[in-house]
PyMOL commands that place a pseudoatom at each C-alpha (Angstrom):
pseudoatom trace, name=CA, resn=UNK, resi=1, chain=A, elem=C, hetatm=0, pos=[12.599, 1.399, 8.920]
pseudoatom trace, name=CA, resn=UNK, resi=2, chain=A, elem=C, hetatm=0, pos=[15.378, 0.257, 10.855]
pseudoatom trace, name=CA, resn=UNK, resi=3, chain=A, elem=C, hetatm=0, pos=[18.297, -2.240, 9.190]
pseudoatom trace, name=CA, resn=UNK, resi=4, chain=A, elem=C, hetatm=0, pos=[18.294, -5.707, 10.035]
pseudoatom trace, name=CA, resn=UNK, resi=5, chain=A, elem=C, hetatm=0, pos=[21.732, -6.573, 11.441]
pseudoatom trace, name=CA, resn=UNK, resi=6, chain=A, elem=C, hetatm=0, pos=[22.675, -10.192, 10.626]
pseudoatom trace, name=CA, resn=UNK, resi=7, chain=A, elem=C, hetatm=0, pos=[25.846, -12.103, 9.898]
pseudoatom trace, name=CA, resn=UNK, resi=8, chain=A, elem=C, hetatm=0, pos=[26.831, -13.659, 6.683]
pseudoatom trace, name=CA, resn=UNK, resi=9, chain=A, elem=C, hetatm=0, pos=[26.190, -17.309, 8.387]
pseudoatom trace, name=CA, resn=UNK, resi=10, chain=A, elem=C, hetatm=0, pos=[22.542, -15.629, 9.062]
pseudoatom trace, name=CA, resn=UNK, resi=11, chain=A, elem=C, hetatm=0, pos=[21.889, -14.544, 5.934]
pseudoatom trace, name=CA, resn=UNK, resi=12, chain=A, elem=C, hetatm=0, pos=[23.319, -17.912, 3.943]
pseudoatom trace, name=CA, resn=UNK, resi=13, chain=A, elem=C, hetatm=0, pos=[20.700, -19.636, 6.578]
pseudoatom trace, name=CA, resn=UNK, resi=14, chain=A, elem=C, hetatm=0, pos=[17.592, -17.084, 5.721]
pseudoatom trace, name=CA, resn=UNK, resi=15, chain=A, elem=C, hetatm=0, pos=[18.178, -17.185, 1.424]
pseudoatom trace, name=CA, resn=UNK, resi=16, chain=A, elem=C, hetatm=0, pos=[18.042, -21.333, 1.694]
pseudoatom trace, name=CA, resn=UNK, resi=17, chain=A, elem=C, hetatm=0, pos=[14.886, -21.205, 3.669]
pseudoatom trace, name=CA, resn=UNK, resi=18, chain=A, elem=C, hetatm=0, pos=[13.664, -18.713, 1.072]
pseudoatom trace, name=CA, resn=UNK, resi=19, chain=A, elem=C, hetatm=0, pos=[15.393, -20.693, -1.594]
pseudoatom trace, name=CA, resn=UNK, resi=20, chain=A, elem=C, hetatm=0, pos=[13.236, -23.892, -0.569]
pseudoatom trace, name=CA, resn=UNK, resi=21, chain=A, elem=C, hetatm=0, pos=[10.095, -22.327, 0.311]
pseudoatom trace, name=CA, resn=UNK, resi=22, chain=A, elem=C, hetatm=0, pos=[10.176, -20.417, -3.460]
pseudoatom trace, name=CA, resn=UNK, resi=23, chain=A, elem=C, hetatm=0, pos=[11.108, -24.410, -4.854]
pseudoatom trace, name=CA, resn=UNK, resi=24, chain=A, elem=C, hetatm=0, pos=[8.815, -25.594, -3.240]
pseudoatom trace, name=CA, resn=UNK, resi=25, chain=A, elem=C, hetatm=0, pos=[6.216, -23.329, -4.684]
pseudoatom trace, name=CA, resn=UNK, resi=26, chain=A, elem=C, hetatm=0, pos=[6.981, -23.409, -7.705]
pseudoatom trace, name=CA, resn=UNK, resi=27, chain=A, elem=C, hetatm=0, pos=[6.618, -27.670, -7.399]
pseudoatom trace, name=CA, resn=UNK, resi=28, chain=A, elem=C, hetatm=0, pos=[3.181, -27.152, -6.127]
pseudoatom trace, name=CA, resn=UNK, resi=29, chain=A, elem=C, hetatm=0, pos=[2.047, -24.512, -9.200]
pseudoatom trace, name=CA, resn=UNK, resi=30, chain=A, elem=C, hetatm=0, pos=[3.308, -27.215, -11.702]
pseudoatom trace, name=CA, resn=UNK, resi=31, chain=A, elem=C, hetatm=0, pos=[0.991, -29.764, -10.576]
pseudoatom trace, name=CA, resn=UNK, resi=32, chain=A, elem=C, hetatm=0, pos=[-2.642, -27.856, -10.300]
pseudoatom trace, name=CA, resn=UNK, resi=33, chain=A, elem=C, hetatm=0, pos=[-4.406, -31.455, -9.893]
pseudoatom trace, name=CA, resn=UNK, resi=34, chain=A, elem=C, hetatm=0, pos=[-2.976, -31.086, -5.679]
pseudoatom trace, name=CA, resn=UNK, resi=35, chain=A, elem=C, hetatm=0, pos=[-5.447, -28.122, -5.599]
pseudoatom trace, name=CA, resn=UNK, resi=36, chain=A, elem=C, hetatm=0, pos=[-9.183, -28.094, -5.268]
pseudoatom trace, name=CA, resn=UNK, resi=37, chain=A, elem=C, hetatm=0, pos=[-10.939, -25.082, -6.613]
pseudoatom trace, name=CA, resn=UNK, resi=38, chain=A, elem=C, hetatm=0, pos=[-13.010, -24.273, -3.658]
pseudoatom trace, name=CA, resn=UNK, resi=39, chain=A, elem=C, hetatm=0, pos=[-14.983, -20.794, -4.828]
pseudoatom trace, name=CA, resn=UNK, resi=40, chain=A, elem=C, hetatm=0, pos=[-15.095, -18.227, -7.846]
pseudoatom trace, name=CA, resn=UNK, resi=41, chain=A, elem=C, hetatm=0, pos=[-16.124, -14.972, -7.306]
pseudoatom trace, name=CA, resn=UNK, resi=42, chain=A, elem=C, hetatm=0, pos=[-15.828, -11.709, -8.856]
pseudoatom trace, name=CA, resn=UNK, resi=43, chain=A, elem=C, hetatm=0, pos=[-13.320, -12.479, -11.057]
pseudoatom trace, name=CA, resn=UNK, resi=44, chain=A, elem=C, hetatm=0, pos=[-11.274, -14.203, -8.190]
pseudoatom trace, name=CA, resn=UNK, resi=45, chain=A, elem=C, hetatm=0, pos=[-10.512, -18.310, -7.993]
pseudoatom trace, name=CA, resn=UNK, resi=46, chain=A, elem=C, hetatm=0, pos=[-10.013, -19.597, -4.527]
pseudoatom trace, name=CA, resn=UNK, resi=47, chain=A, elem=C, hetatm=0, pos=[-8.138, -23.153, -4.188]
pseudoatom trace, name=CA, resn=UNK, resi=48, chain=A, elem=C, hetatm=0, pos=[-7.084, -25.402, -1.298]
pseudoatom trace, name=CA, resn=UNK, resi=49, chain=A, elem=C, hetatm=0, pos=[-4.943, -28.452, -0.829]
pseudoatom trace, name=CA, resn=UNK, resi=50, chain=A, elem=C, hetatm=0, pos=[-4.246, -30.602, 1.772]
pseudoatom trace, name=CA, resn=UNK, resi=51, chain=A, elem=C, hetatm=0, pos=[-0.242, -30.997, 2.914]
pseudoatom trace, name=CA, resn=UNK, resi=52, chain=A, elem=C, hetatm=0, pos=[0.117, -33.947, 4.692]
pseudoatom trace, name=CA, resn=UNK, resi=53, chain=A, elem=C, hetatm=0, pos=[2.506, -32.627, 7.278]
pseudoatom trace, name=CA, resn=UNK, resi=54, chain=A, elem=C, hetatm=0, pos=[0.149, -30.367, 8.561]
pseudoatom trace, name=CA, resn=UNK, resi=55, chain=A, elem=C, hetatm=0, pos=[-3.949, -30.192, 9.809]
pseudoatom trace, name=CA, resn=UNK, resi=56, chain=A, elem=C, hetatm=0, pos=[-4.081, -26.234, 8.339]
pseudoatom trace, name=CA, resn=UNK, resi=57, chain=A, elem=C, hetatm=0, pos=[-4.672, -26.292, 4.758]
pseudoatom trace, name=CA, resn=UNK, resi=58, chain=A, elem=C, hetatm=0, pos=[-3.336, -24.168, 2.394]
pseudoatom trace, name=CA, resn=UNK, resi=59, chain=A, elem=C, hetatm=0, pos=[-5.350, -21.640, 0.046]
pseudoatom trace, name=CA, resn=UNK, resi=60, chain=A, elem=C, hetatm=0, pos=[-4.180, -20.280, -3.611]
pseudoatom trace, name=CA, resn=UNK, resi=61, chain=A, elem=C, hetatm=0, pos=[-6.336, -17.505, -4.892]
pseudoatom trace, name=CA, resn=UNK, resi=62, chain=A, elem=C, hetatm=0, pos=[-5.969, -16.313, -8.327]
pseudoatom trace, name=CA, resn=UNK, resi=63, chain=A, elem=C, hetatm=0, pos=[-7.238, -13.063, -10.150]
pseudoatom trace, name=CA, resn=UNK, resi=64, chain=A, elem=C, hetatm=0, pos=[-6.036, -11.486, -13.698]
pseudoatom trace, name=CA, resn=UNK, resi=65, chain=A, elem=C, hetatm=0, pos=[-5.550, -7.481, -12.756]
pseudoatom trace, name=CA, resn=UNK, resi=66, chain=A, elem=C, hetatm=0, pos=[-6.392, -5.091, -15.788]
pseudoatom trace, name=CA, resn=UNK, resi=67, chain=A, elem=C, hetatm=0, pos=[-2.569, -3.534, -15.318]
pseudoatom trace, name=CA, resn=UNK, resi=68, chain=A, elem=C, hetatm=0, pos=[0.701, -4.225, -16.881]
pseudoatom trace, name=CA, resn=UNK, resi=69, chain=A, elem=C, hetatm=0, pos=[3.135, -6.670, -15.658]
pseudoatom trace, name=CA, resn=UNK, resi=70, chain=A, elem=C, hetatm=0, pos=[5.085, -3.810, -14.271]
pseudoatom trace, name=CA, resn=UNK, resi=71, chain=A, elem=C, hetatm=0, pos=[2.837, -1.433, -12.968]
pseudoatom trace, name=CA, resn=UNK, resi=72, chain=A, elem=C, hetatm=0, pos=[1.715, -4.712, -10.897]
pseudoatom trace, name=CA, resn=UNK, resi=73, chain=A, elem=C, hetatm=0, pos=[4.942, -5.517, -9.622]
pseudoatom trace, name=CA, resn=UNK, resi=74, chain=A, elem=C, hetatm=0, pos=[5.526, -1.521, -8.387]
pseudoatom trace, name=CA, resn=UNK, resi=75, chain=A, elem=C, hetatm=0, pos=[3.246, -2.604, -5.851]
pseudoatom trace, name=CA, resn=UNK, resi=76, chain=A, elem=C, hetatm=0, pos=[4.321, -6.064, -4.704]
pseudoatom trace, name=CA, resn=UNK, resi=77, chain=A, elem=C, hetatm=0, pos=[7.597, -4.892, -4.393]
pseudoatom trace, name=CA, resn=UNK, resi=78, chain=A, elem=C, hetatm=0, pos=[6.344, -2.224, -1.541]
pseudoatom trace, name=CA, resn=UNK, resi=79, chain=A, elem=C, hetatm=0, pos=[5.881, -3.796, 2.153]
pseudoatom trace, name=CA, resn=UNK, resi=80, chain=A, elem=C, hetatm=0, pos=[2.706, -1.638, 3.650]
pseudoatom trace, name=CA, resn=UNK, resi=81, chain=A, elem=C, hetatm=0, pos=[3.365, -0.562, 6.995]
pseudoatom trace, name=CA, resn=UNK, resi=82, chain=A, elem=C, hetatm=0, pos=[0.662, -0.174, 9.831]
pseudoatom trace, name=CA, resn=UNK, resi=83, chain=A, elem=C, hetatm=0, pos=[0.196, 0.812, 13.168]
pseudoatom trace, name=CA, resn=UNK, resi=84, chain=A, elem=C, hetatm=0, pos=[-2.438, 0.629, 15.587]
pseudoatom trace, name=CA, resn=UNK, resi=85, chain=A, elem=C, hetatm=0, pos=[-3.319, 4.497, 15.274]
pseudoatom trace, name=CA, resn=UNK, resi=86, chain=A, elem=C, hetatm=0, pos=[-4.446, 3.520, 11.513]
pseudoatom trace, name=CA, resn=UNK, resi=87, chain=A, elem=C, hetatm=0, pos=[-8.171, 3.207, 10.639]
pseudoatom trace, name=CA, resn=UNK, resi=88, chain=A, elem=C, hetatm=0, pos=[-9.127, -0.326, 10.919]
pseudoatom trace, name=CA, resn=UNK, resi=89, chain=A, elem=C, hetatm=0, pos=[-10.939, -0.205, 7.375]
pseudoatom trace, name=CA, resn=UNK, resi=90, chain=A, elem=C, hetatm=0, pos=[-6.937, 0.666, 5.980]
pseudoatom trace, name=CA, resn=UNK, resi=91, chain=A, elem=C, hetatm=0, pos=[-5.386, -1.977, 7.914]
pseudoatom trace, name=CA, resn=UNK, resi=92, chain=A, elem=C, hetatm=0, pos=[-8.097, -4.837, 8.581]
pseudoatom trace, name=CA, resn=UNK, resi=93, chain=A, elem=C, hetatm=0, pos=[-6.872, -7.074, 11.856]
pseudoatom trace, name=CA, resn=UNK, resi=94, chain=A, elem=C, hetatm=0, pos=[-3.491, -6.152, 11.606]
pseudoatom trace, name=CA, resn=UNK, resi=95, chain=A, elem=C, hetatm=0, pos=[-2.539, -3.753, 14.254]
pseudoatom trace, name=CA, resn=UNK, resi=96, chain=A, elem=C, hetatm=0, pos=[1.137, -3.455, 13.552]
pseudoatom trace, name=CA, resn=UNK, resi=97, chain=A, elem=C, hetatm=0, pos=[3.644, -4.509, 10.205]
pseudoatom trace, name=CA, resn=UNK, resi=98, chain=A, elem=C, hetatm=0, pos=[6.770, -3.235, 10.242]
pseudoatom trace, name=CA, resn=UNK, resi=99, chain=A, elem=C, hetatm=0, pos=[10.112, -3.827, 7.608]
pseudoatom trace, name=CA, resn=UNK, resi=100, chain=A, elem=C, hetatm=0, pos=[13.081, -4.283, 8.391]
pseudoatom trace, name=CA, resn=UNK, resi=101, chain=A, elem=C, hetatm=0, pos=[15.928, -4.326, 5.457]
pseudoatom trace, name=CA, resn=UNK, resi=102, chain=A, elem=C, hetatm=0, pos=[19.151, -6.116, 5.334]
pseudoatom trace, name=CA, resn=UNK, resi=103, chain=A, elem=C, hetatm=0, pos=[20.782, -3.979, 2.112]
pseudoatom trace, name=CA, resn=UNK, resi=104, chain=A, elem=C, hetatm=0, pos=[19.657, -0.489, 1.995]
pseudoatom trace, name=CA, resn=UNK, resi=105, chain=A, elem=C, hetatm=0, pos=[17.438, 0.795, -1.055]
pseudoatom trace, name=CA, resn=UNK, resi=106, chain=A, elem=C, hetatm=0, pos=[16.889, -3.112, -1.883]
pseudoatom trace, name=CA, resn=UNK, resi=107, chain=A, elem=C, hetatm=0, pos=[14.358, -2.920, -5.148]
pseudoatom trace, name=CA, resn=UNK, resi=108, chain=A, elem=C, hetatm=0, pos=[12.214, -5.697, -3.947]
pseudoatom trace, name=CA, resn=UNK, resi=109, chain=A, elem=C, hetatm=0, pos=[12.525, -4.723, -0.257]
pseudoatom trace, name=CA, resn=UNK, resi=110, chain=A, elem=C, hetatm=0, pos=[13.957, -7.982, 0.272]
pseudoatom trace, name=CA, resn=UNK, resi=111, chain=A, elem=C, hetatm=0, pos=[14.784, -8.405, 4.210]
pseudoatom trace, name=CA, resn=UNK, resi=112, chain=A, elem=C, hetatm=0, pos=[12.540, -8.866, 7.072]
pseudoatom trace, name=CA, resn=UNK, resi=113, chain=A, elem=C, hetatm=0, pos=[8.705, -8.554, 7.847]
pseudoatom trace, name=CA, resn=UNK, resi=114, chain=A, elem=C, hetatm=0, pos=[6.552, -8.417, 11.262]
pseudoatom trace, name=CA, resn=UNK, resi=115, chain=A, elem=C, hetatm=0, pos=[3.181, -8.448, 11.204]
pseudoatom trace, name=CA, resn=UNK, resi=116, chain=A, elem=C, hetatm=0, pos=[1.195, -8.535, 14.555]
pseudoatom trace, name=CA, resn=UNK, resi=117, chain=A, elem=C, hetatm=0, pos=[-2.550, -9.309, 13.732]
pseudoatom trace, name=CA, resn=UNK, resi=118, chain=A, elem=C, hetatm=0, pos=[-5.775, -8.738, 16.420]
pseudoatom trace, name=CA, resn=UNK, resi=119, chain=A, elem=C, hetatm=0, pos=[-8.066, -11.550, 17.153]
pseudoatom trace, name=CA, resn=UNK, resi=120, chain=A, elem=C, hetatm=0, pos=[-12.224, -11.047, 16.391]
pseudoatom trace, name=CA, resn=UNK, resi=121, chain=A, elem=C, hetatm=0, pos=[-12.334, -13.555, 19.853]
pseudoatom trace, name=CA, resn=UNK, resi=122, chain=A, elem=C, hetatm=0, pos=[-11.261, -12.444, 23.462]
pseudoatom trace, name=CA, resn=UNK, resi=123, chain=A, elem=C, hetatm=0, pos=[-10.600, -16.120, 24.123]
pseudoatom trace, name=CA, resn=UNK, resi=124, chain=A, elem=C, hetatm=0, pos=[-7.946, -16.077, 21.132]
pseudoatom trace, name=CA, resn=UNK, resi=125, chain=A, elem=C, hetatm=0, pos=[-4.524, -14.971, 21.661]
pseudoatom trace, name=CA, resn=UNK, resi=126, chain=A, elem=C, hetatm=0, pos=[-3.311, -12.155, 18.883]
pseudoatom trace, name=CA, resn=UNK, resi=127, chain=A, elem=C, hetatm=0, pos=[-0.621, -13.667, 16.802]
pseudoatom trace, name=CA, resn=UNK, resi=128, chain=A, elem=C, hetatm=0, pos=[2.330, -12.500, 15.416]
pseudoatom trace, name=CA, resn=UNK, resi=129, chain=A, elem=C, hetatm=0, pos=[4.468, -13.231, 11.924]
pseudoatom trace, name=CA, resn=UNK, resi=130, chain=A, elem=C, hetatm=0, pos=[8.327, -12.902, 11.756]
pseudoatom trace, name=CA, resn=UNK, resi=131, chain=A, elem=C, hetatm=0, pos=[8.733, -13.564, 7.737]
pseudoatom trace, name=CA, resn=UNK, resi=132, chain=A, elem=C, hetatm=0, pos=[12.175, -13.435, 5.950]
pseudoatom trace, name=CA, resn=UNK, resi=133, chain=A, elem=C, hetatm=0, pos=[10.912, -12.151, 2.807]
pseudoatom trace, name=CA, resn=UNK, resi=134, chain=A, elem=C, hetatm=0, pos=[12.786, -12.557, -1.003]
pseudoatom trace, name=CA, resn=UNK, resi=135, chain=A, elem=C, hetatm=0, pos=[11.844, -11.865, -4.095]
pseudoatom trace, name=CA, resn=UNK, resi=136, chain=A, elem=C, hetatm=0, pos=[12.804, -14.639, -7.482]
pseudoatom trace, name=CA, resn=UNK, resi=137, chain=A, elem=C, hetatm=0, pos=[11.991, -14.480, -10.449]
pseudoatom trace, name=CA, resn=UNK, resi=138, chain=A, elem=C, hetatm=0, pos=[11.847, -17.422, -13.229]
pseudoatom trace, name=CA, resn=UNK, resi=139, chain=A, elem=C, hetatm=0, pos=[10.303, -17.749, -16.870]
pseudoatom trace, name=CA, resn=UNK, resi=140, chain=A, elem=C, hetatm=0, pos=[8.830, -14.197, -16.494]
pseudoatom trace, name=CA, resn=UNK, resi=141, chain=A, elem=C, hetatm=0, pos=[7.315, -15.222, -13.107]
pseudoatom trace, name=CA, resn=UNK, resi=142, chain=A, elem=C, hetatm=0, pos=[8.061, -13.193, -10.177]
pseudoatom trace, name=CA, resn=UNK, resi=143, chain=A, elem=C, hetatm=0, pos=[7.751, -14.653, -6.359]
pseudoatom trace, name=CA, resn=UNK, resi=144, chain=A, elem=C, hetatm=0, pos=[7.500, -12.392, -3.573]
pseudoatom trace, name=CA, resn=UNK, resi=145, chain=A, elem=C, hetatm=0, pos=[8.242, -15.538, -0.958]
pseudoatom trace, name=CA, resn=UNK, resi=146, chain=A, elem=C, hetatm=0, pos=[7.441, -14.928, 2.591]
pseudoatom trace, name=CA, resn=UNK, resi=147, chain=A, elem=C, hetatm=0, pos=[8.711, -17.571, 5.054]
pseudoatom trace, name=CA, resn=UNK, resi=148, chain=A, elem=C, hetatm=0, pos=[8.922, -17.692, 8.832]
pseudoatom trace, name=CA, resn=UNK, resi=149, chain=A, elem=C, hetatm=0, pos=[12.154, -17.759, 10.321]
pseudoatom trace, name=CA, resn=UNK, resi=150, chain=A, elem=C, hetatm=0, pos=[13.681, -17.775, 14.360]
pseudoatom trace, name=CA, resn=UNK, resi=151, chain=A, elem=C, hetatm=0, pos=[15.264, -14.718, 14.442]
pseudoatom trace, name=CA, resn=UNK, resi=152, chain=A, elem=C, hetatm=0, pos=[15.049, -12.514, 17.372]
pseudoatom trace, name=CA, resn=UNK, resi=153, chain=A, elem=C, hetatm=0, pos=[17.443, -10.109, 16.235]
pseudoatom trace, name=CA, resn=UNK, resi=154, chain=A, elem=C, hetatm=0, pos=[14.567, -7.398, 15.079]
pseudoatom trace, name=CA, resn=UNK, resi=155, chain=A, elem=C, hetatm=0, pos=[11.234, -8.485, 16.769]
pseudoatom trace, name=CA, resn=UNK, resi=156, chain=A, elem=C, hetatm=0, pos=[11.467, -10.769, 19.594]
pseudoatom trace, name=CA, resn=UNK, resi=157, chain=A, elem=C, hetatm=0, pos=[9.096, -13.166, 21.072]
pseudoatom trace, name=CA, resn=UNK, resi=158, chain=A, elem=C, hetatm=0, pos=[6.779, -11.242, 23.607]
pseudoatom trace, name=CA, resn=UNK, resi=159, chain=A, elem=C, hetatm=0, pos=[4.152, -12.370, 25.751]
pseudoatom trace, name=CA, resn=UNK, resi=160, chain=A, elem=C, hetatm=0, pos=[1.386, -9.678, 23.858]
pseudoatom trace, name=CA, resn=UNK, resi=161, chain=A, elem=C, hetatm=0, pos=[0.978, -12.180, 20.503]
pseudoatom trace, name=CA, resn=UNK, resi=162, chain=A, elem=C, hetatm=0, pos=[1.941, -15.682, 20.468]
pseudoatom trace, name=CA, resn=UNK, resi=163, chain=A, elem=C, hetatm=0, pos=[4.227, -16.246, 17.455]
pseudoatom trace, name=CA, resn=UNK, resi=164, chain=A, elem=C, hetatm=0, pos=[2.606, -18.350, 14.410]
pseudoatom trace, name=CA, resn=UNK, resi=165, chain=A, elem=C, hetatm=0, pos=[4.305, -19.996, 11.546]
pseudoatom trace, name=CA, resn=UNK, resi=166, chain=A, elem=C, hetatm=0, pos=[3.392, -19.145, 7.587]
pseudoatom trace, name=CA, resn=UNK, resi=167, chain=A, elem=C, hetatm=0, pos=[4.558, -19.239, 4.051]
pseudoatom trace, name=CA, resn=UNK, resi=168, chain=A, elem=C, hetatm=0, pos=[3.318, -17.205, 2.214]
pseudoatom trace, name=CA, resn=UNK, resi=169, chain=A, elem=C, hetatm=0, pos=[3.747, -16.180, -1.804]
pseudoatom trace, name=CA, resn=UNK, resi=170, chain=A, elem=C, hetatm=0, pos=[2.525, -13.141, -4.263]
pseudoatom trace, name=CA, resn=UNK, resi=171, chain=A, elem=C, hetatm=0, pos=[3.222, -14.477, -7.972]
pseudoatom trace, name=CA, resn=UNK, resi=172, chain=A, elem=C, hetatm=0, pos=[2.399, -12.289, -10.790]
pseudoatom trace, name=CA, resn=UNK, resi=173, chain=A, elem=C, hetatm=0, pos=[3.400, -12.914, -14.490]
pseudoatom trace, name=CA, resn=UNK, resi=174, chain=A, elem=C, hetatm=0, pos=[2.009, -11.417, -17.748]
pseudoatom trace, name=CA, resn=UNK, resi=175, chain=A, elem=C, hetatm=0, pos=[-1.346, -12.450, -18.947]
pseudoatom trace, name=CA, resn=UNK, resi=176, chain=A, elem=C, hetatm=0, pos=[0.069, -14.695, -21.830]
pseudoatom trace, name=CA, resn=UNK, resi=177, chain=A, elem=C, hetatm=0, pos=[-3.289, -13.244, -24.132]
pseudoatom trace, name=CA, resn=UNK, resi=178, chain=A, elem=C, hetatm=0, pos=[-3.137, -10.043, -23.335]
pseudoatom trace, name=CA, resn=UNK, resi=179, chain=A, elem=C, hetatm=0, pos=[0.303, -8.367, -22.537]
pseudoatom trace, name=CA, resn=UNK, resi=180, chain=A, elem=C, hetatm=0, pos=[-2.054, -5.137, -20.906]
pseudoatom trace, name=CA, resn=UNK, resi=181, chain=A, elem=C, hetatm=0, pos=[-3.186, -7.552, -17.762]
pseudoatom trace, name=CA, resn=UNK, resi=182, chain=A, elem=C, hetatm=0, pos=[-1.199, -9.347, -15.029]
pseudoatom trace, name=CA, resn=UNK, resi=183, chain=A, elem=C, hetatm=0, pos=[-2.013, -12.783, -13.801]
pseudoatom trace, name=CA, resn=UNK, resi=184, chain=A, elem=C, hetatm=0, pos=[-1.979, -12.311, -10.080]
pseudoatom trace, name=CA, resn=UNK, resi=185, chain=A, elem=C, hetatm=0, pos=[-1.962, -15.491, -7.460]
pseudoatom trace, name=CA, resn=UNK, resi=186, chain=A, elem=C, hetatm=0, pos=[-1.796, -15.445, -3.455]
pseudoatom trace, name=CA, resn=UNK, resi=187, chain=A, elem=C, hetatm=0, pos=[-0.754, -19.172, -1.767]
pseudoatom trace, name=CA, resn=UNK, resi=188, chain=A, elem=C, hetatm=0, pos=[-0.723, -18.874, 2.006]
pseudoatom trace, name=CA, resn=UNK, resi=189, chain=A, elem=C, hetatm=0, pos=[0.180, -21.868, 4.784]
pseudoatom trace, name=CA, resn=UNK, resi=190, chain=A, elem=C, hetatm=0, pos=[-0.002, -20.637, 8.236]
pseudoatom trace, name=CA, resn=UNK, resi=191, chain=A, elem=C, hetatm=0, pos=[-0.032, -21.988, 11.335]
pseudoatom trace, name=CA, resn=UNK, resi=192, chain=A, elem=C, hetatm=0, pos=[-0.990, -20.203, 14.243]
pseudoatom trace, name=CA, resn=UNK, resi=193, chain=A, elem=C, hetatm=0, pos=[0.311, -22.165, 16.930]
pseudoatom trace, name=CA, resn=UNK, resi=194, chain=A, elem=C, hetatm=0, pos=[-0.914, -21.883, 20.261]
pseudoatom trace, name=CA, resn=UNK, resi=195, chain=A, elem=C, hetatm=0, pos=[-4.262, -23.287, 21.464]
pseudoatom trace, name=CA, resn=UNK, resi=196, chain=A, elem=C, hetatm=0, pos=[-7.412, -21.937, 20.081]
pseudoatom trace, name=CA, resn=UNK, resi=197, chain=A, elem=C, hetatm=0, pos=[-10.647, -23.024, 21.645]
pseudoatom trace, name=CA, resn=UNK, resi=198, chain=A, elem=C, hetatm=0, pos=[-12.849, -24.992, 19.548]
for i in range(1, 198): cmd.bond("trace and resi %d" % i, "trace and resi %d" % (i + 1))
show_as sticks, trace
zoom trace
C-alpha cells in the first residue's frame, strides 16, 4: 500500500464529496417508496430506482447476515486487494484493486480505492474506478461511502481502461430483533462512460 499524498485543500475537497454522497444516501434510504423491489432470492432483496439525472439506474440489495454487528463491520472495514495473477473465481472481473491511504493505520481504511475491472466483450473497453472512500456512521448505522473523484495523484488516467464514474455504499446496522444478526445493504450508481455497442 502506498500513502496517498494530498494537500489539506485536497482533502477538504474529497470529505465534502464524501460528505454529500453519504447525505445523499442516507435521503434515499429514508424514502423506500423511490425503490422498486426488483428480485428476492436466497435470502437477498434486490431494488432499483430511477435518478433522473442519469439513464443507468441504481440497484440496492439487502441481506440480514447471521453475525454480529461487529464481526460484520471487521470485514467492511478491510479493502480486498487483487491482481491479475489471482484466480479469477477469487477476484471475479476485476483484474486489479489497489488502496491507497491518506493517514496511516486508518481503522476504516478511509483514503483511496482503484479498481480496474475486465470486460466479458472484446468490443467493450475495460473500465476503471478511482473512489475516495469514507466511512460515517449515524443512529448505529455505519456507511462505507465510495465516490468517484479526479484525482490523478495515485492512479492516473491510462489508455488500458477508460475511467467510469460510481457511488457506491456498504451499510450495515444491527438487526433491531435479533442483536446476533447484521442487516447488510449494497446501493451502487455507476456509470461507465465511454461508448458501449448496443
Amino acid at each position: 500500500m502506498t500513502k496517498a499524498e494530498v494537500t489539506t485543500e485536497q482533502k477538504a475537497q474529497f470529505d465534502a464529496a464524501a460528505e454529500e454522497a453519504f447525505n445523499k444516501i442516507v435521503g434515499l434510504l429514508a424514502d423506500m417508496s423511490q425503490f422498486k423491489q426488483t428480485k428476492e432470492d436466497s435470502g437477498i432483496k434486490l431494488f432499483s430506482r430511477t435518478d433522473p439525472s442519469s439513464s443507468f439506474s441504481q440497484v440496492l440489495s439487502e441481506t440480514t447476515v447471521n453475525a454480529p454487528l461487529e464481526a460484520v463491520l471487521a470485514d467492511l472495514r478491510k479493502v480486498p486487494l487483487y491482481d491479475k495473477s489471482m484466480d479469477k473465481k477469487v477476484r471475479g472481473d476485476t483484474l486489479i484493486q489497489e488502496y491507497y491511504p491518506i493517514v496511516d493505520n486508518d481503522p476504516n481504511q478511509d483514503g483511496f480505492v482503484y479498481c480496474g475491472l475486465d470486460t466479458p466483450v472484446r468490443l467493450v473497453s475495460k473500465r476503471d474506478f478511482l473512489m475516495y472512500r469514507k466511512h460515517f456512521e449515524k443512529d448505529g448505522v455505519h456507511y462505507f461511502v465510495h465516490v468517484s473523484v479526479d484525482y490523478q495523484g495515485v492512479r492516473p488516467v491510462t489508455s488500458e481502461f477508460v475511467r467510469g464514474k460510481i457511488f457506491q455504499v456498504d451499510i450495515a446496522c444491527a438487526d433491531p430483533s435479533d442483536a446476533s444478526k447484521t442487516i447488510l445493504r449494497f446501493f451502487v450508481h455507476a456509470d461507465p462512460c465511454g461508448s458501449i455497442p448496443a
